[in-house]
PyMOL Python script that loads the backbone (N, CA, C, O; Angstrom):
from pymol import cmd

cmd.read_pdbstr("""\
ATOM      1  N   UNK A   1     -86.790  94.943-102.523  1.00  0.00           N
ATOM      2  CA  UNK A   1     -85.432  94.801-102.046  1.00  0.00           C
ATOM      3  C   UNK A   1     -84.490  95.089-103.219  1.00  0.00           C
ATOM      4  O   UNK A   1     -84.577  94.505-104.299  1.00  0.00           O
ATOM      5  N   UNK A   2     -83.460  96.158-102.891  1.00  0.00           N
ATOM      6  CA  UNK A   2     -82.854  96.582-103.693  1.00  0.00           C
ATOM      7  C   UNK A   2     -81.843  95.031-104.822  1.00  0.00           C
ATOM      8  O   UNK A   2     -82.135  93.894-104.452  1.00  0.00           O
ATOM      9  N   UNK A   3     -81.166  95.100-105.609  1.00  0.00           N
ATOM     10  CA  UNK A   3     -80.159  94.209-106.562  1.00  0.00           C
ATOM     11  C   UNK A   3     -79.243  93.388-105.548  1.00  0.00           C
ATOM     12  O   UNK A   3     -79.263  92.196-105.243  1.00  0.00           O
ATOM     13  N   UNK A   4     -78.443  94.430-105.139  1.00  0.00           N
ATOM     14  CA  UNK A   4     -77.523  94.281-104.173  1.00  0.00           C
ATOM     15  C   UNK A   4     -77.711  92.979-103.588  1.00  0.00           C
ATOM     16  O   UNK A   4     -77.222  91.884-103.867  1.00  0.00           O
ATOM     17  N   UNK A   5     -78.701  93.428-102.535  1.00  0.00           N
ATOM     18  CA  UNK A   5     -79.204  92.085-101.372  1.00  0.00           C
ATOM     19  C   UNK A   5     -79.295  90.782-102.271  1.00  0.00           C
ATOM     20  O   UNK A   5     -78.570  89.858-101.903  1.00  0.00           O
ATOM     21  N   UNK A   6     -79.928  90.611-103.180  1.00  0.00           N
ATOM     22  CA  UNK A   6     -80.119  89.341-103.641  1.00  0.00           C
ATOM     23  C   UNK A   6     -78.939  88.739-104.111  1.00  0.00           C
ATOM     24  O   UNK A   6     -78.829  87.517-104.204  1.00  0.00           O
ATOM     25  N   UNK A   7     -78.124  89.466-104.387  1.00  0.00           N
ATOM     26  CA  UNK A   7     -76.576  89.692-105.039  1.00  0.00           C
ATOM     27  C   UNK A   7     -75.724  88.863-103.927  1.00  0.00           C
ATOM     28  O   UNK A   7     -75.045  87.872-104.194  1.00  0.00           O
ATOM     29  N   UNK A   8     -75.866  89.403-102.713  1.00  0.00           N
ATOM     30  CA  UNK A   8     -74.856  89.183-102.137  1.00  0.00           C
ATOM     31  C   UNK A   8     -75.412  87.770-100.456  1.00  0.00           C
ATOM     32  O   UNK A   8     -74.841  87.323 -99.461  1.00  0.00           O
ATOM     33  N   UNK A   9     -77.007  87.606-101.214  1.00  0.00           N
ATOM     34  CA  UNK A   9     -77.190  86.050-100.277  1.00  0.00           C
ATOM     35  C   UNK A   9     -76.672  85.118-101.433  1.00  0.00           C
ATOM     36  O   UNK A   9     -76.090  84.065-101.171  1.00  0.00           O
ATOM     37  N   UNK A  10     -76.935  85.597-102.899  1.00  0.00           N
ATOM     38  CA  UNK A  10     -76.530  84.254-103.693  1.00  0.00           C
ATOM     39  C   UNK A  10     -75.153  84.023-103.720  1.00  0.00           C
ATOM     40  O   UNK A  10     -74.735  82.918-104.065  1.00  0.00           O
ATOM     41  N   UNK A  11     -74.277  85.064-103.352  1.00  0.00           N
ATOM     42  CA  UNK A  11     -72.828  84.778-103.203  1.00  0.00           C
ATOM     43  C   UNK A  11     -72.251  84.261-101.942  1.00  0.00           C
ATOM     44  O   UNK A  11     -71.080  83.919-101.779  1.00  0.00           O
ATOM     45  N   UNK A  12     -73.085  84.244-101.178  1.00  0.00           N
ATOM     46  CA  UNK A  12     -73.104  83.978 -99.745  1.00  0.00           C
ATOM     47  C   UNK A  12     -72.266  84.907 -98.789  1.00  0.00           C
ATOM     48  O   UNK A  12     -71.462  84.645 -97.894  1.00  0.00           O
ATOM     49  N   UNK A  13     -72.838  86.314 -99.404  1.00  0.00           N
ATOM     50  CA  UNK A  13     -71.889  87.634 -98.535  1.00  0.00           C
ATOM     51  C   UNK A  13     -72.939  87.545 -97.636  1.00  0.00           C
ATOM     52  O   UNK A  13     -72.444  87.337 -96.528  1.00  0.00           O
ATOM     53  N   UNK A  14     -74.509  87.617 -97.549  1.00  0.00           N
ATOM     54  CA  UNK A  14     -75.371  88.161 -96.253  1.00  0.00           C
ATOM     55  C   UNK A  14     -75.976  86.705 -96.465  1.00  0.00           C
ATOM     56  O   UNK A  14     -75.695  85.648 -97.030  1.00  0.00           O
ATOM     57  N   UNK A  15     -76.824  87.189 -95.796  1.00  0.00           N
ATOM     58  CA  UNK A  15     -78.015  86.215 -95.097  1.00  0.00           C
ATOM     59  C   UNK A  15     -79.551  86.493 -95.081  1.00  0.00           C
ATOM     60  O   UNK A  15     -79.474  87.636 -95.531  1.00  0.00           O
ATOM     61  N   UNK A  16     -80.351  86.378 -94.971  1.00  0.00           N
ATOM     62  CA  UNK A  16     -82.214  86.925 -94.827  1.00  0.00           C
ATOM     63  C   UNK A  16     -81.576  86.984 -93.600  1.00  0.00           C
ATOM     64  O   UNK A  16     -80.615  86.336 -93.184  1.00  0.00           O
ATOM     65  N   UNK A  17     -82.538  88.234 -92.842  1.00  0.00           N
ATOM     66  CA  UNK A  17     -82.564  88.228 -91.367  1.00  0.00           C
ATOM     67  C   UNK A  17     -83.440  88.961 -90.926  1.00  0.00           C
ATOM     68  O   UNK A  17     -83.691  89.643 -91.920  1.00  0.00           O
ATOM     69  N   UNK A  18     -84.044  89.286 -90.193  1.00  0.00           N
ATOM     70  CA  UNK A  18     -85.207  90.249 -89.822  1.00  0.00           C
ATOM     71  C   UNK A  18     -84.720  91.140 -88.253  1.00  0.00           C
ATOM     72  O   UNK A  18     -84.391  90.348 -87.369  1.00  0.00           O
ATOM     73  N   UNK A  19     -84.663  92.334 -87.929  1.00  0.00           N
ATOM     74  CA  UNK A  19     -84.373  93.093 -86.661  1.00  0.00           C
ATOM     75  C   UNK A  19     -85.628  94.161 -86.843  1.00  0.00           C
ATOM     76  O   UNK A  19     -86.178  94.533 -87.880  1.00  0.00           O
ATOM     77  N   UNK A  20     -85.910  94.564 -85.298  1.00  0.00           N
ATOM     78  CA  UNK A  20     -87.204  95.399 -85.450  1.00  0.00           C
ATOM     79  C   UNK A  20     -85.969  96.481 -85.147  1.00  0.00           C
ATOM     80  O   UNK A  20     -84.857  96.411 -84.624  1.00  0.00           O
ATOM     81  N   UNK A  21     -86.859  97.619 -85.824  1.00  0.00           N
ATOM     82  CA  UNK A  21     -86.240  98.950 -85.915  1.00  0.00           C
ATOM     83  C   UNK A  21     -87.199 100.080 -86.386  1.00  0.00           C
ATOM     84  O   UNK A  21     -88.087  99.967 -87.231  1.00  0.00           O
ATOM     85  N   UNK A  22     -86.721 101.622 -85.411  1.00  0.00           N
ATOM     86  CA  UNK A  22     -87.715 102.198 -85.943  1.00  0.00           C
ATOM     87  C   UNK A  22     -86.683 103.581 -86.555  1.00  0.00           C
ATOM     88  O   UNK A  22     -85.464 103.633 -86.388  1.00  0.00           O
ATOM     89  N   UNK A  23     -87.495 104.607 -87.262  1.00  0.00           N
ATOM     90  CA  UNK A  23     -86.956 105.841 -87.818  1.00  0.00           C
ATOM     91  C   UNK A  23     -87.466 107.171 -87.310  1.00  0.00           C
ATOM     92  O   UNK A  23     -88.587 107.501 -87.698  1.00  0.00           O
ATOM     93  N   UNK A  24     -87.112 107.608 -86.874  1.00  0.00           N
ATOM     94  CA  UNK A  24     -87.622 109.095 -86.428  1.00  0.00           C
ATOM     95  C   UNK A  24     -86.605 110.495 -86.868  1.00  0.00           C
ATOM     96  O   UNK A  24     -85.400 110.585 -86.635  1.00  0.00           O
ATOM     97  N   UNK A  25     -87.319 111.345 -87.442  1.00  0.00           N
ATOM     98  CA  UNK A  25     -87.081 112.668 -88.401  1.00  0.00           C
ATOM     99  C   UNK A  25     -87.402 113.546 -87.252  1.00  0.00           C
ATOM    100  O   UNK A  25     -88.564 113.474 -86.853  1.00  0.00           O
ATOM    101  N   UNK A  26     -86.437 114.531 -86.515  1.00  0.00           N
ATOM    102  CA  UNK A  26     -86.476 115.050 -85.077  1.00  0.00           C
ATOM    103  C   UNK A  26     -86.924 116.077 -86.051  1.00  0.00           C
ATOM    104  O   UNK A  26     -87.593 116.885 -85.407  1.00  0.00           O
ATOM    105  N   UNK A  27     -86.875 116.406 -87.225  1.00  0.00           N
ATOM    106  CA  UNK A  27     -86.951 117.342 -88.034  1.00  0.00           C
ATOM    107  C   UNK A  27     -88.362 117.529 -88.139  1.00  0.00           C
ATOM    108  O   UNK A  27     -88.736 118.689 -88.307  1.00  0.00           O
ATOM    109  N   UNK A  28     -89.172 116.680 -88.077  1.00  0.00           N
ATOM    110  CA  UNK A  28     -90.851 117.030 -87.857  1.00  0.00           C
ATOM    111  C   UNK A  28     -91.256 116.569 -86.597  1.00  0.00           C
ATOM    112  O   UNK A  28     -91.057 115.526 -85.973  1.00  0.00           O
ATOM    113  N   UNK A  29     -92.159 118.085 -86.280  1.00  0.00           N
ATOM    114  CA  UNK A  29     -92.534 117.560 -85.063  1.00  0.00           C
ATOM    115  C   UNK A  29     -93.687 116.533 -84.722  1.00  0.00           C
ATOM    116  O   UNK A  29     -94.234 116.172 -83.679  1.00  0.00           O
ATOM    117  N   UNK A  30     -93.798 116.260 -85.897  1.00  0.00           N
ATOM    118  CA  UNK A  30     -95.057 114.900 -85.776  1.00  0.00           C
ATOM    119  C   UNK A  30     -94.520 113.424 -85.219  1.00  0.00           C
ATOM    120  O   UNK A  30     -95.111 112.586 -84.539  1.00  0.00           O
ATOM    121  N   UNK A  31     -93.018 113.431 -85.832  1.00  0.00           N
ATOM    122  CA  UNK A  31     -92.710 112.228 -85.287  1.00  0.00           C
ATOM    123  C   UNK A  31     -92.060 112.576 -83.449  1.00  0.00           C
ATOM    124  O   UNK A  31     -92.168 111.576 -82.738  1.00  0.00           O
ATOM    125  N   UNK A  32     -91.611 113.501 -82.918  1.00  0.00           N
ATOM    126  CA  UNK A  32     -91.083 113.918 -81.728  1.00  0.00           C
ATOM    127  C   UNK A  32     -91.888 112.740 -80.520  1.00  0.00           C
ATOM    128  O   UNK A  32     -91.191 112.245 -79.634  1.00  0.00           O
ATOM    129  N   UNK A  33     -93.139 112.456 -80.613  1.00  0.00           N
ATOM    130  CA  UNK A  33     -93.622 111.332 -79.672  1.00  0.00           C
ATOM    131  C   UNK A  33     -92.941 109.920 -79.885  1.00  0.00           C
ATOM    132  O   UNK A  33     -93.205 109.059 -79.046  1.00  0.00           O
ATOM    133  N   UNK A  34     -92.236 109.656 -80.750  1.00  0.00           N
ATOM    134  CA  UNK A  34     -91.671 108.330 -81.312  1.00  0.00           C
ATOM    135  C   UNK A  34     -90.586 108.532 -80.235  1.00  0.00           C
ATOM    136  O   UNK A  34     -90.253 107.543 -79.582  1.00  0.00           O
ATOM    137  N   UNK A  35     -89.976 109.785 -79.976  1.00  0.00           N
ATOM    138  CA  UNK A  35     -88.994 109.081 -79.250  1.00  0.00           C
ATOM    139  C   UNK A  35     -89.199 108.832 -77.603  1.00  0.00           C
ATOM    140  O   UNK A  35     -88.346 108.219 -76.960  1.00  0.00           O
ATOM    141  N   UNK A  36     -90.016 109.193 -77.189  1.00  0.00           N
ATOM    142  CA  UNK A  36     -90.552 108.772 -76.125  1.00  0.00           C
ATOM    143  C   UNK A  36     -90.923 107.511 -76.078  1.00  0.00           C
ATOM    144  O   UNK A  36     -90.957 106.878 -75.023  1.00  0.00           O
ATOM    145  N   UNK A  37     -91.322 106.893 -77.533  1.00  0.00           N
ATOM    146  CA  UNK A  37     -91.289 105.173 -77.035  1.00  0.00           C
ATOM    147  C   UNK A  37     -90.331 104.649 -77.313  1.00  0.00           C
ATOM    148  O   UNK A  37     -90.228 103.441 -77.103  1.00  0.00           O
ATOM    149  N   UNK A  38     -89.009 105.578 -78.038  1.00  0.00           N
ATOM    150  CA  UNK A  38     -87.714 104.800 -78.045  1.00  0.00           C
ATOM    151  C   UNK A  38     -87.644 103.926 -76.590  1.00  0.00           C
ATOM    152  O   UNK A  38     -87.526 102.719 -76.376  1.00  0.00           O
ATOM    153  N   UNK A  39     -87.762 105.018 -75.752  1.00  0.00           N
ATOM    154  CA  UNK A  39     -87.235 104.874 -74.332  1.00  0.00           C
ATOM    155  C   UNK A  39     -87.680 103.488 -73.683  1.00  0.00           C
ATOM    156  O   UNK A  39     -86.920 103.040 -72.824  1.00  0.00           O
ATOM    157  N   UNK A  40     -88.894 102.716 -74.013  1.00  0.00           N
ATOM    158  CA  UNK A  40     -89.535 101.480 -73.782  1.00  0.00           C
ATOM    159  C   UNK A  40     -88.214 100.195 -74.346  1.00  0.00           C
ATOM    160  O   UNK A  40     -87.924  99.071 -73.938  1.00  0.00           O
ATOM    161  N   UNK A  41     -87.841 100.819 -75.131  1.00  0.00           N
ATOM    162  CA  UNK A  41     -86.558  99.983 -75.916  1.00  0.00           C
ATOM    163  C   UNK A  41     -87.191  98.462 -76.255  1.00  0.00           C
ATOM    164  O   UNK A  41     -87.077  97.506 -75.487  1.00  0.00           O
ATOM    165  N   UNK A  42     -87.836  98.424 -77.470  1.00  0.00           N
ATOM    166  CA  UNK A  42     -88.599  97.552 -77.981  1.00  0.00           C
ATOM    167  C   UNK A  42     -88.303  97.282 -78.957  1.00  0.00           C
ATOM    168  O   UNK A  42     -88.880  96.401 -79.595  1.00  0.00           O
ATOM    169  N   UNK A  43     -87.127  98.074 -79.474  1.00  0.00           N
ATOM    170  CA  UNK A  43     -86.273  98.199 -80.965  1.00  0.00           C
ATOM    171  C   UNK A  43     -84.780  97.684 -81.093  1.00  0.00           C
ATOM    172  O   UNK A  43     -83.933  98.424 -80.591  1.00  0.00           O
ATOM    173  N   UNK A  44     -84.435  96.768 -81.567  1.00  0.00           N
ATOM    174  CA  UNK A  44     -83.121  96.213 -81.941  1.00  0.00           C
ATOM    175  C   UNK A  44     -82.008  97.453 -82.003  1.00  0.00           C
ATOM    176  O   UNK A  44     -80.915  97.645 -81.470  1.00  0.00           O
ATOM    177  N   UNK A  45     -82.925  98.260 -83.009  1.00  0.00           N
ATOM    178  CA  UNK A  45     -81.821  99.623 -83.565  1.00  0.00           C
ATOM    179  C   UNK A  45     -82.490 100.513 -83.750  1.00  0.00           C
ATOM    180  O   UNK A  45     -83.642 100.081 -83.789  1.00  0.00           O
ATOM    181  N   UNK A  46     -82.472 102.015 -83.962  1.00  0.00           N
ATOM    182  CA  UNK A  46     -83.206 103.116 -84.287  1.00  0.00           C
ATOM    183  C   UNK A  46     -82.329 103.850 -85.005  1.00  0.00           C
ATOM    184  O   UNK A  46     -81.131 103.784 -84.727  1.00  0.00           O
ATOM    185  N   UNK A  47     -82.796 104.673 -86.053  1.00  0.00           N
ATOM    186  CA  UNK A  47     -82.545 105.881 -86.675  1.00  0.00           C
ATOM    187  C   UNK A  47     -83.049 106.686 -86.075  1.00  0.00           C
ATOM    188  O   UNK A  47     -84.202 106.546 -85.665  1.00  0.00           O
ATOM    189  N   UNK A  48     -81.957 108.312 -85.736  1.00  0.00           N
ATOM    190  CA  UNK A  48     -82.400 109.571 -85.313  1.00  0.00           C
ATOM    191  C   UNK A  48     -81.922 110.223 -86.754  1.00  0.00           C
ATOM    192  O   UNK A  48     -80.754 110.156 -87.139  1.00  0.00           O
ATOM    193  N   UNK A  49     -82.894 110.811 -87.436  1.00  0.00           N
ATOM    194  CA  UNK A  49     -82.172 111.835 -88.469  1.00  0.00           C
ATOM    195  C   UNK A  49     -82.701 113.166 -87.733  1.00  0.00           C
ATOM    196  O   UNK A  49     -83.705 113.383 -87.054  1.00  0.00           O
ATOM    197  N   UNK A  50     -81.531 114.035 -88.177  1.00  0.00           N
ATOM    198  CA  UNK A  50     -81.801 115.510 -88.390  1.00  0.00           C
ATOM    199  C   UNK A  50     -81.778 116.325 -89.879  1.00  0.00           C
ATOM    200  O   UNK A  50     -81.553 117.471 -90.269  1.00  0.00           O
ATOM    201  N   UNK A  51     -82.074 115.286 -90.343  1.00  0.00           N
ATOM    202  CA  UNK A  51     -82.160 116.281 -92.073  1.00  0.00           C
ATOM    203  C   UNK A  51     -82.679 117.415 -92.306  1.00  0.00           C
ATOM    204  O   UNK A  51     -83.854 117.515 -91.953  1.00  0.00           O
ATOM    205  N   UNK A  52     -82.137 118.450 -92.855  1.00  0.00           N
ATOM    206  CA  UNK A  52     -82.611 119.903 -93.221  1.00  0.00           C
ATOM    207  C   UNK A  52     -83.705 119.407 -94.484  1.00  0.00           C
ATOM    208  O   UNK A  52     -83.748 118.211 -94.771  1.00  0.00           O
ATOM    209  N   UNK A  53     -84.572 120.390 -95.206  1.00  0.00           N
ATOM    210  CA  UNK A  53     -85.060 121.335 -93.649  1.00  0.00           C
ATOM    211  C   UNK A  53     -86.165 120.597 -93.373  1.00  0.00           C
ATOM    212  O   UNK A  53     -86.673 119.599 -93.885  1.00  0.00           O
ATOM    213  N   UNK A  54     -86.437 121.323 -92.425  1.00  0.00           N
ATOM    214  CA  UNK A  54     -88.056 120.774 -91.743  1.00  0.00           C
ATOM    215  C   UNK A  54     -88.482 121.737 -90.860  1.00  0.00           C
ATOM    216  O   UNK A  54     -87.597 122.367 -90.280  1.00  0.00           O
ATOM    217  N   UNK A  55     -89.610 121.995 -90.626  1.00  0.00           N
ATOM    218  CA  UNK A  55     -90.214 123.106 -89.844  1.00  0.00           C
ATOM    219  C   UNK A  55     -89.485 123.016 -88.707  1.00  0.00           C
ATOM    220  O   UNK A  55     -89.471 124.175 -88.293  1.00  0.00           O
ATOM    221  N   UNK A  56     -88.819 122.289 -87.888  1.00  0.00           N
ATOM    222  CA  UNK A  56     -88.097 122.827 -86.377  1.00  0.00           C
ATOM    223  C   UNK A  56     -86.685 122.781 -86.602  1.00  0.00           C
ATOM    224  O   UNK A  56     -86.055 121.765 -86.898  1.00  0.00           O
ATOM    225  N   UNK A  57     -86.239 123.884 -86.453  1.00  0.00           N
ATOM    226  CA  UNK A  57     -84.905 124.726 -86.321  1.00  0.00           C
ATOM    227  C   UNK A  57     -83.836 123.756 -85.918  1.00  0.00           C
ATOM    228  O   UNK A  57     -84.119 122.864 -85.119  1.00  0.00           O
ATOM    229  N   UNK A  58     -82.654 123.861 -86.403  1.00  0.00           N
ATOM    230  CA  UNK A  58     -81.439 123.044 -86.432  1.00  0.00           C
ATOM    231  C   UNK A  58     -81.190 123.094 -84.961  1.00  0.00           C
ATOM    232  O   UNK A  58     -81.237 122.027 -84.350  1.00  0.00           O
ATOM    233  N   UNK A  59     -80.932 124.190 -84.318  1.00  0.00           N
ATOM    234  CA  UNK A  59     -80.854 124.195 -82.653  1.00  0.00           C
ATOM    235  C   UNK A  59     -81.719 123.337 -81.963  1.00  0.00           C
ATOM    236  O   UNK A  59     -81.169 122.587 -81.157  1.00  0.00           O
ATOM    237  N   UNK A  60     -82.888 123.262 -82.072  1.00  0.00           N
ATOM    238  CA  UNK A  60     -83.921 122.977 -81.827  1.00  0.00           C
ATOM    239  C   UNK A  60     -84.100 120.926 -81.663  1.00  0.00           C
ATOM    240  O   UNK A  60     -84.611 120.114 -80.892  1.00  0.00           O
ATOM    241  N   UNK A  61     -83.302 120.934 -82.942  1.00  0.00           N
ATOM    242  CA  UNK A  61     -82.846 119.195 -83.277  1.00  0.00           C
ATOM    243  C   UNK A  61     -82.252 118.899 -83.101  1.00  0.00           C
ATOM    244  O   UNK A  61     -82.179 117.683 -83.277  1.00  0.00           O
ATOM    245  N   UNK A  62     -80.818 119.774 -82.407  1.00  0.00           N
ATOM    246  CA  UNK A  62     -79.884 119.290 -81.945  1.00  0.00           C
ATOM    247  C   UNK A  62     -80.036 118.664 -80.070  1.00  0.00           C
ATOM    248  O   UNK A  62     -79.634 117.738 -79.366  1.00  0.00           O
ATOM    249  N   UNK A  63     -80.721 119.659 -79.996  1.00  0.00           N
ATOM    250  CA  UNK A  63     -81.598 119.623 -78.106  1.00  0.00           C
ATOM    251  C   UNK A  63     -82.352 118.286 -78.240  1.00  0.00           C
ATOM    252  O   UNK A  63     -81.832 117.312 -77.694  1.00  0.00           O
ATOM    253  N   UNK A  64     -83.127 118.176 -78.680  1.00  0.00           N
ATOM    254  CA  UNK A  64     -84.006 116.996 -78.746  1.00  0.00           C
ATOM    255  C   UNK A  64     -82.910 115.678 -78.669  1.00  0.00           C
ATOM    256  O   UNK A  64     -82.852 114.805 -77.803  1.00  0.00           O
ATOM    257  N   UNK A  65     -81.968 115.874 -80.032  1.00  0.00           N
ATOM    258  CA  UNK A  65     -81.317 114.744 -79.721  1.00  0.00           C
ATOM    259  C   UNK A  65     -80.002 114.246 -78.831  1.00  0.00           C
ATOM    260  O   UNK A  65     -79.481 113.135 -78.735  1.00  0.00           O
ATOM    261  N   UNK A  66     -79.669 115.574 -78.197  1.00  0.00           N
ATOM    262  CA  UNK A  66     -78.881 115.135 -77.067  1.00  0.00           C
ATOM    263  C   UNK A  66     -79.267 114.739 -76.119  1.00  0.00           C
ATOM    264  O   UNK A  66     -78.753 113.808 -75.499  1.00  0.00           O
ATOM    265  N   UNK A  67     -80.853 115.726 -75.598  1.00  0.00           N
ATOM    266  CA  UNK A  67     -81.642 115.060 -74.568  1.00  0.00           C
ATOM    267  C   UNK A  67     -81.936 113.591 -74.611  1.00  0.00           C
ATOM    268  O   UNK A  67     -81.680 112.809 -73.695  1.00  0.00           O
ATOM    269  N   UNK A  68     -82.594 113.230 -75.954  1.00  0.00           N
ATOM    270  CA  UNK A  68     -82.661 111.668 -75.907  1.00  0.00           C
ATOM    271  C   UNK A  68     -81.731 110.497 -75.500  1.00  0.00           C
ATOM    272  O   UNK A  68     -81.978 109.451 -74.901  1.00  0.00           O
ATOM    273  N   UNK A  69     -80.786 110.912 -75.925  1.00  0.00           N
ATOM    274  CA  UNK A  69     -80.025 110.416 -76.106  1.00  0.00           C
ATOM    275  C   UNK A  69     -78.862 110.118 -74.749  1.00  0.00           C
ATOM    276  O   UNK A  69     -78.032 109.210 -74.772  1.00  0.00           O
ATOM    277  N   UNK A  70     -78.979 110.778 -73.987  1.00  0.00           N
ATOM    278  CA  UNK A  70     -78.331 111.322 -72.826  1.00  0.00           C
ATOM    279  C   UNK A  70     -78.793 110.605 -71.462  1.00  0.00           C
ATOM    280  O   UNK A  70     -78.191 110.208 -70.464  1.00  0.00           O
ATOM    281  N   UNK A  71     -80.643 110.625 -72.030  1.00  0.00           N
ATOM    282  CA  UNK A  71     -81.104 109.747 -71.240  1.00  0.00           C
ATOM    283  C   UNK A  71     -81.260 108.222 -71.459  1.00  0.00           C
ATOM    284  O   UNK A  71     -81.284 107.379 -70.562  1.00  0.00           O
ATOM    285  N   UNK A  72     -81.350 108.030 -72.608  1.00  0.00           N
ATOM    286  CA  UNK A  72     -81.209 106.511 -73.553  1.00  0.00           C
ATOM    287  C   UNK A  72     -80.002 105.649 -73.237  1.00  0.00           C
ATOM    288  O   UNK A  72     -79.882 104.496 -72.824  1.00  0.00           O
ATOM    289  N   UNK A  73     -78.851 106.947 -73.691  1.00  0.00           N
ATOM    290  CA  UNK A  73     -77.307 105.771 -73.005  1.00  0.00           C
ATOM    291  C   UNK A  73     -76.821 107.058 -71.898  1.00  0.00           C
ATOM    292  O   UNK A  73     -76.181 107.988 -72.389  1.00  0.00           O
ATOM    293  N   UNK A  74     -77.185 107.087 -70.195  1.00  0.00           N
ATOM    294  CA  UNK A  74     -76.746 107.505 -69.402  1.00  0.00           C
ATOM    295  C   UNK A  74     -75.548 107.716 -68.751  1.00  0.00           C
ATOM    296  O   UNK A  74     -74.983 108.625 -68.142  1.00  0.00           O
ATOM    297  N   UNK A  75     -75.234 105.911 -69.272  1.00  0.00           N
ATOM    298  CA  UNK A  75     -73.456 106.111 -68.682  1.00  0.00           C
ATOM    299  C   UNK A  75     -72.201 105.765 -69.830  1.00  0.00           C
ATOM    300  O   UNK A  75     -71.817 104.701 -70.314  1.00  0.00           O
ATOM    301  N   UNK A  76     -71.851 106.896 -69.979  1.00  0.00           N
ATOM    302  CA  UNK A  76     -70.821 106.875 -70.741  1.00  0.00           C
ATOM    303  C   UNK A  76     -69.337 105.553 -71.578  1.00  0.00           C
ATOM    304  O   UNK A  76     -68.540 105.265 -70.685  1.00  0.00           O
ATOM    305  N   UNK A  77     -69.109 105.125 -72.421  1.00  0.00           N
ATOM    306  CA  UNK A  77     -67.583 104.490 -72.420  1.00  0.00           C
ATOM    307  C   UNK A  77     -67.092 104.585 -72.126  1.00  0.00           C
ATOM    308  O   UNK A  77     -67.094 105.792 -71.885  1.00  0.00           O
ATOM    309  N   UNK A  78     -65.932 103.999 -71.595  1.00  0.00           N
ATOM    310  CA  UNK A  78     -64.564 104.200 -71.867  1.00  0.00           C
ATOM    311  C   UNK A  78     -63.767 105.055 -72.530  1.00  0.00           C
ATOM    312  O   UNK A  78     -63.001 105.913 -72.090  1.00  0.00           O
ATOM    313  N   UNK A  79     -64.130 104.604 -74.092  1.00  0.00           N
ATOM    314  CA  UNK A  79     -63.560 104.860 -74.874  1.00  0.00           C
ATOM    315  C   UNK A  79     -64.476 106.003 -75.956  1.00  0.00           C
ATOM    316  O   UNK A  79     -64.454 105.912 -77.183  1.00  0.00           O
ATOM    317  N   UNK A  80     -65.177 106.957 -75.256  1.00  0.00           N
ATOM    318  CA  UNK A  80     -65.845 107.791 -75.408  1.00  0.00           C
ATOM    319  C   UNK A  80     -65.087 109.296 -75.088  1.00  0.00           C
ATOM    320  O   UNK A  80     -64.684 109.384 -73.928  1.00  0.00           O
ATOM    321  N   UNK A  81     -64.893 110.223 -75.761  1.00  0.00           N
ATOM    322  CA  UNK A  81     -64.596 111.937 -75.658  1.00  0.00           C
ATOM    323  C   UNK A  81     -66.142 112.396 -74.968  1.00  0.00           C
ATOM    324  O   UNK A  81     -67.302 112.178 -75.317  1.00  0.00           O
ATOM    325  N   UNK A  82     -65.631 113.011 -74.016  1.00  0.00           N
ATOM    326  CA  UNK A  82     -66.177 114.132 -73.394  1.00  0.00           C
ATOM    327  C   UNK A  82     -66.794 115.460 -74.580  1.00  0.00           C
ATOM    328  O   UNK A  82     -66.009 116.025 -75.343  1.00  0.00           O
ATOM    329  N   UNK A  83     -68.070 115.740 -74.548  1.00  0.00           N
ATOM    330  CA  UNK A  83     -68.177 116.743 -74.982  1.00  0.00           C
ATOM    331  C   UNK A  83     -69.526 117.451 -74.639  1.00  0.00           C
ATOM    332  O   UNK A  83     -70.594 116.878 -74.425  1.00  0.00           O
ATOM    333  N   UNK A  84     -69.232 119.145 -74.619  1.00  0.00           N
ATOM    334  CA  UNK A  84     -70.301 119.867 -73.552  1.00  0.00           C
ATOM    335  C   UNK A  84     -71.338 119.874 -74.560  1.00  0.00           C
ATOM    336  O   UNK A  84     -72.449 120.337 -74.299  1.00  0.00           O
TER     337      UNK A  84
END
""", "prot")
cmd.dss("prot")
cmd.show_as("cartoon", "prot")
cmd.util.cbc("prot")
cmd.orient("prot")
């Protein structure tokens, strides 16, 4: 655990806390099955990265993660922009 953290329970900025969470790199296609168990939603929070580079094409990672995502949160905000 980085300085910081210990830094800022002894000052009483945070707290210990534990959340399950997972990470998935759309950028390899090894992890691409991870997000299919996003969808079980068994995770507090998730990371989607698209970090360059990685063997599947920027287009390619962008699809993946709108699809997921589209189906993950279906119905829109309020206070959400429209975009195609």
């Amino acid at each position: 655990m980085p300085l910081h953290h210990y830094y800022a329970h002894l000052t009483g900025r945070a707290f210990p806390g534990s959340i399950t969470y997972a990470y998935v790199d759309v950028g390899d296609p090894g992890q691409h099955p991870r997000l299919e168990a996003l969808q079980r939603r068994k995770h507090e929070v998730f990371c989607l990265t698209d970090a360059p580079p990685g063997p599947v094409p920027r287009d390619e990672q962008l699809r993946l993660m709108g699809a997921f995502l589209g189906n993950y949160f279906p119905l829109r905000a309020p206070w959400e922009g429209y975009t195609a």
